[in-house]
N, C-alpha and C positions, 0 to 999 in steps of 0.2 A: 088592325093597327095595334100595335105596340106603346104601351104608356109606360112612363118610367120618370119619377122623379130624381132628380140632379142637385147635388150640394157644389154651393160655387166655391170659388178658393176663401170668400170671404164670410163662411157660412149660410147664409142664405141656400134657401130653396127655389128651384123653379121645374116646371115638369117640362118634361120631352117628349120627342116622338123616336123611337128604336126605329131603325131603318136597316137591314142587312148589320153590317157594321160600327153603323154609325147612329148617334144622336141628334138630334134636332131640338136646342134649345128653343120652345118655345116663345121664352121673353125677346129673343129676338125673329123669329123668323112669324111670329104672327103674334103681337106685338097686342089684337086687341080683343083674345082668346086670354081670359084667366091662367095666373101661372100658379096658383095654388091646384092639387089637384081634387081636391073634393068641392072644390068652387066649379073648378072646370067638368068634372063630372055631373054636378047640377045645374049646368047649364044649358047641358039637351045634344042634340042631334045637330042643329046648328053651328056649334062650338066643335063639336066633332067635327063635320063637313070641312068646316075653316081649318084646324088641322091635316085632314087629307089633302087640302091645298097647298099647304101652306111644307107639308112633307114632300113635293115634288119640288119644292125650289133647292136653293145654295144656299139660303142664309142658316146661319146656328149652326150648321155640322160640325158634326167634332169626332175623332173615332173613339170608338165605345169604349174601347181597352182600356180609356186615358178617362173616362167620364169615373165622376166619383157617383155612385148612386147612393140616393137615399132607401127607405122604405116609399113604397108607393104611394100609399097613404100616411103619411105620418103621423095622426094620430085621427084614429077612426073613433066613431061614435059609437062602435061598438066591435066586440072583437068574441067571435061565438070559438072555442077549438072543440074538436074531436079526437077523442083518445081512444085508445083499447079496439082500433076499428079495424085493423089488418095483423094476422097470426103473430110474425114477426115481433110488431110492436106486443100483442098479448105476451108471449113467449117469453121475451127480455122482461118484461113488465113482473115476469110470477102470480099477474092475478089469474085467479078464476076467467075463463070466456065465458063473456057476459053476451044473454039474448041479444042486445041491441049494442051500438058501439056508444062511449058513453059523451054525452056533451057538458059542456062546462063555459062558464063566461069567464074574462081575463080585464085585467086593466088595462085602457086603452095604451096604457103606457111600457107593455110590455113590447111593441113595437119599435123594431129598427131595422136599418138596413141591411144589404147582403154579406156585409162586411165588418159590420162592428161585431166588434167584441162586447158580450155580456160578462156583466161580473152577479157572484152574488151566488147561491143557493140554486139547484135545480132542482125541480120533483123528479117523480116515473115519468108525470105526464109532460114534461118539456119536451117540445116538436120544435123542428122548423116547416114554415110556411111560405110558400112558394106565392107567386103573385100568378092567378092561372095564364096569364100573357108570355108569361117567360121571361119577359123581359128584366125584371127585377126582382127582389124576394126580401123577404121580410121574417128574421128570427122571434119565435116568441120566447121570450125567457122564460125560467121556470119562477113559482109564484111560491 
């Protein structure tokens, strides 16, 4: 199953379910599943379950083309990147290949959706980061 958070036209947030095409607003088609997403992910297997149900109906479809996504998480409690970890990235980089690929923490606020625009400064080490779902992704800007 597919997670993906949805900005509505009036900003707000709520998460969905990615279906082929299409999305499945949450706040309506299962109504008594959290629409926050890290609420919803704390809330277990049950809450899932009830999504898997709740992604066989007609309510909240929308096609996906037209859905505005957010970042998935929108702001995590913690946000770990990997740099320097594939030739490529080394190579553009000019550093040295290092034994191990290097980790580093970022502020949770470096997160956004697959869409916006970052302003501002970027390092070597600015990635983007993909949501492993596919279904959404999230840019980290550089620090």
């Amino acid at each position: 199953m597919k997670l993906a958070t949805l900005r509505r036209p009036d900003g707000s947030l709520t998460t969905a379910v990615v279906v082929g095409d299409e999305v499945i607003d949450v706040s309506i088609a299962a109504r008594d599943v959290p629409t926050e997403m890290s609420t919803l992910l704390a809330a277990g297997p049950e809450a899932l379950a009830r999504l898997r149900e709740a992604a066989t109906g007609s309510a909240g479809r929308a096609p996906l083309d037209l859905a505005a996504l957010a970042a998935p998480v929108p702001r995590p409690g913690k946000f770990l990147a990997v740099g320097l970890n594939y030739a490529d990235h080394i190579a553009e980089s000019g550093a040295p290949t290092p034994d191990y690929p290097t980790v580093f923490a970022k502020a949770s606020s470096c997160v956004n959706g697959p869409t916006t625009m970052c302003s501002g400064r970027r390092s070597r080490t600015s990635s983007i980061t993909r949501a492993s779902s596919g279904s959404s992704s999230a840019r980290a800007a550089g620090m």
